[in-house]
C-alpha positions in Angstrom: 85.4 4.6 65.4 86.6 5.8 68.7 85.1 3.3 71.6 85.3 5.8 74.7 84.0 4.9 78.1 83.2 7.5 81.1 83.5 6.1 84.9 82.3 7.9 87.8 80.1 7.7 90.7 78.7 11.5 89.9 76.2 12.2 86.9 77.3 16.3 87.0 81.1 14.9 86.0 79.8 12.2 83.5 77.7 14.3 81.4 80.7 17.1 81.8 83.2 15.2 80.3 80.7 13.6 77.6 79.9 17.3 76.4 83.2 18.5 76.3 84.5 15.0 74.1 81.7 15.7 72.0 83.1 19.1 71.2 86.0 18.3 71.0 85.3 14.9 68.4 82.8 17.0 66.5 85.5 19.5 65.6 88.1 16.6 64.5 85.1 14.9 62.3 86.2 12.0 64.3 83.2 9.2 64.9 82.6 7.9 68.2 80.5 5.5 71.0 80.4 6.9 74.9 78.8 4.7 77.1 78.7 5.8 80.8 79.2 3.6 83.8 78.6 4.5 87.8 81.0 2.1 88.9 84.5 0.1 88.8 82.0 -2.8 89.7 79.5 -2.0 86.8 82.2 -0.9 84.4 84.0 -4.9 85.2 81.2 -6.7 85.2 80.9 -6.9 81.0 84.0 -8.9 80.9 85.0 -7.7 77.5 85.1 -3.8 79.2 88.4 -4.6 80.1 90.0 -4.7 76.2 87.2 -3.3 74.7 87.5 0.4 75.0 90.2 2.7 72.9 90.0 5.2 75.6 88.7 5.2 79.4 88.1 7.9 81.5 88.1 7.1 85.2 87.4 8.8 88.2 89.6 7.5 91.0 87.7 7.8 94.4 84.4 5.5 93.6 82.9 3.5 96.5 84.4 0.1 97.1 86.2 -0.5 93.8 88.1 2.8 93.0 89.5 3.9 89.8 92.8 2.8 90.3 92.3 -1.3 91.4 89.4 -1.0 88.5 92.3 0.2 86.5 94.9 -2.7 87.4 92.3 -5.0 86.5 92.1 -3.6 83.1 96.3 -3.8 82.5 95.9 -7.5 83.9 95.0 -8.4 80.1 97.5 -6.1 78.8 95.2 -4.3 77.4 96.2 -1.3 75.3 93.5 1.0 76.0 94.5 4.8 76.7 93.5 5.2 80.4 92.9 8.7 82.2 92.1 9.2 85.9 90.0 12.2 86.8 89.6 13.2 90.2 89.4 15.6 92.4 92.5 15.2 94.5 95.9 15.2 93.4 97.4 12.6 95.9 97.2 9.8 93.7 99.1 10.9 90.8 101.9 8.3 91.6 99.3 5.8 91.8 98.2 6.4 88.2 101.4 5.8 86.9 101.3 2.3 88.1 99.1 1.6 85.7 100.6 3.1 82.8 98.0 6.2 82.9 98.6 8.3 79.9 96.8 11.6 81.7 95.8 12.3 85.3 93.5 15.5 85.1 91.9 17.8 88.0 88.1 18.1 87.4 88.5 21.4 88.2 90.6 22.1 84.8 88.4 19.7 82.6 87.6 22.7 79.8 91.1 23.3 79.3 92.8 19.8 80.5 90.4 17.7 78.1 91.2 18.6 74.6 94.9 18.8 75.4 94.6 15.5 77.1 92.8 14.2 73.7 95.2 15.9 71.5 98.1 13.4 73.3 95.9 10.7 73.0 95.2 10.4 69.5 99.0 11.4 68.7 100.0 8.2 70.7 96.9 6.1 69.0 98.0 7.4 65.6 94.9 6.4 64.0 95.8 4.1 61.2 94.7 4.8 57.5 95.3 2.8 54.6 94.2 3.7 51.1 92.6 1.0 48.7 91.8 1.6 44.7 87.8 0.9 44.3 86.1 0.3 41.3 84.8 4.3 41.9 88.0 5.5 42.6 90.8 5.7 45.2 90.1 6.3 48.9 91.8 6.0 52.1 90.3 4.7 55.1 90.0 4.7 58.8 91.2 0.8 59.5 88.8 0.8 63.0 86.1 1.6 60.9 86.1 -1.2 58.6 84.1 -3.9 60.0 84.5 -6.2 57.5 86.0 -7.4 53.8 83.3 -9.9 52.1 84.6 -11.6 49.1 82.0 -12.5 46.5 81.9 -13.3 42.9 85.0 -12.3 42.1 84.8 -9.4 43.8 85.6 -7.7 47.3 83.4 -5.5 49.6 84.2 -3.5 51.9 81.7 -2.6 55.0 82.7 0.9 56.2 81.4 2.8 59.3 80.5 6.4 58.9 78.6 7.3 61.8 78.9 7.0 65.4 75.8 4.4 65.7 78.0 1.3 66.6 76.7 -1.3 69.2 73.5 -2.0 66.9 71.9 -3.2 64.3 70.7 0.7 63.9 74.5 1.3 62.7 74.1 -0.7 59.3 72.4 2.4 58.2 75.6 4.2 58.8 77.8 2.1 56.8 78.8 2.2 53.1 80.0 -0.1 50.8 82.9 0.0 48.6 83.9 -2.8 45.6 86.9 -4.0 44.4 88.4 -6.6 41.7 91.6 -8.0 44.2 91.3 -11.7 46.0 91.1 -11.3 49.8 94.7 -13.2 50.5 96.2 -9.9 49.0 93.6 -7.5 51.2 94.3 -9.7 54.1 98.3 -9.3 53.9 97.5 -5.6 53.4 95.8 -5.3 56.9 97.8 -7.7 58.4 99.0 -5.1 61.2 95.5 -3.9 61.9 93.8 -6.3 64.0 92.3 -8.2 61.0 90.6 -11.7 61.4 90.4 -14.4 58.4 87.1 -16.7 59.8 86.2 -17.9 56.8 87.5 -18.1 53.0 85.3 -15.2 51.9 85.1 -13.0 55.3 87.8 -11.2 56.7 86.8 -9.5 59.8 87.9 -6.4 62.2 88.6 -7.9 65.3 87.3 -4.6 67.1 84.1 -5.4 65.6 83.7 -8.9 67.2 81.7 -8.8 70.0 81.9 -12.7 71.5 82.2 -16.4 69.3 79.8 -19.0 69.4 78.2 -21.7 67.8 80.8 -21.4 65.0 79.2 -17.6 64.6 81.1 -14.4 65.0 78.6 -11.9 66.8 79.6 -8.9 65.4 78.8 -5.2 67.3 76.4 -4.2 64.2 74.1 -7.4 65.3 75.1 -9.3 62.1 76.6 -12.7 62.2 79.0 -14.4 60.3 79.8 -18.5 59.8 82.7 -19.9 60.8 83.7 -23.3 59.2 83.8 -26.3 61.8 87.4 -27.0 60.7 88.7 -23.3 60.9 86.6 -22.6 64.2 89.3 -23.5 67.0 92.1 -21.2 65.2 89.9 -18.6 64.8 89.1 -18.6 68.7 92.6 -18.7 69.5 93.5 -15.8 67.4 90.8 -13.9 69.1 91.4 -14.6 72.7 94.8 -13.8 71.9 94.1 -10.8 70.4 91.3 -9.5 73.4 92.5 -11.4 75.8 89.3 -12.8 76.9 86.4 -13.7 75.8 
């Protein structure tokens, strides 16, 4: 599930670019979250805003904190979100570059510049798929959308995400479940590349799915919550600053 986020000051160029992503995700059957924000200053104030997002659109001349410094503070946890300044003057182009800006659009061309902007985006994201043999058959799936791998009586579930209803305890009616007969060290080394999180012996986690630790809990962005042994705690908190940068 693509985690997109839309800055700028204006509500006409907000709801513009919402419509035509929309459109344009709709037509790739690809599942998504917008969230709008008004500000570089509202936009920073969630702290995990700055790694959380897959793909940010921001408009570069806001009031006091403008796109580009709201953009540096972004790249300042190496974050690898896909960044795009919209704006309405083309001065700053060198400026966007500085902060490894993967499209720098004219709001003026949005209808034409917004699906070929997305088209370069999701090339470079390459969207990773692996494919898994369930107890109902074979299928491949969307690695973001996995939020987690439960092992249970000698068996392993899968909790997929279908629909674009992430951020609440709404988007458990959204997700599937598929089985297995394989131990969770081999599923584990499977998704090894993919951002996945062993935080305890029988749940292996989607680190995109963890919204904050605490209280040996991870808070995941369905509103469920998972244990974390005592003794496994510590390395699991490491592992996820390290993989967010923050927490």
């Amino acid at each position: 599930m693509l985690q997109i986020a839309i800055c700028d000051d204006e509500q006409y160029y907000r709801e513009k670019i919402q419509t035509l992503l929309i459109r344009y995700l709709g037509q790739k059957n690809l599942d998504h979250v917008i969230h709008f924000y008004q500000s570089g200053e509202e936009f920073l104030s969630q702290c995990e805003n700055s790694v959380k997002y897959d793909i940010v659109f921001m408009d570069i001349s806001m009031k006091e904190l403008d796109g580009i410094q709201t953009a540096s503070r972004i790249r300042n946890f190496h974050s690898d979100t896909q960044l795009v300044f919209v704006t309405a003057f083309i001065d700053y182009a060198l400026e966007g570059y500085k902060v490894n800006a993967v499209r720098y659009i004219m709001k003026d061309t949005l209808d034409t510049a917004i699906p070929e902007c997305m088209d370069a985006i999701l090339q470079k994201m390459q969207l990773a798929q692996v494919t898994f043999s369930f107890m109902d058959g074979e299928a491949t799936l969307y690695t973001d959308n996995i939020l987690y791998i439960e092992s249970r009586k000698h068996k392993s579930f899968f909790y997929y995400m279908r629909s674009g209803t992430a951020n609440s305890s709404a988007a458990l009616s959204g997700a599937v479940t598929y089985q297995m007969y394989e131990r969770l060290d081999l599923i584990e080394q499977k998704l090894s590349d993919h951002g996945f999180l062993r935080i305890h012996k029988s749940y292996l986690v989607n680190m995109k799915h963890i919204r904050r630790l605490s209280n040996y809990t991870a808070f995941l962005d369905t509103g469920e919550e998972l244990p974390i042994p005592r003794l496994r705690y510590q390395t699991v908190r490491e592992l996820f600053v390290a993989y967010k940068g923050t927490l």
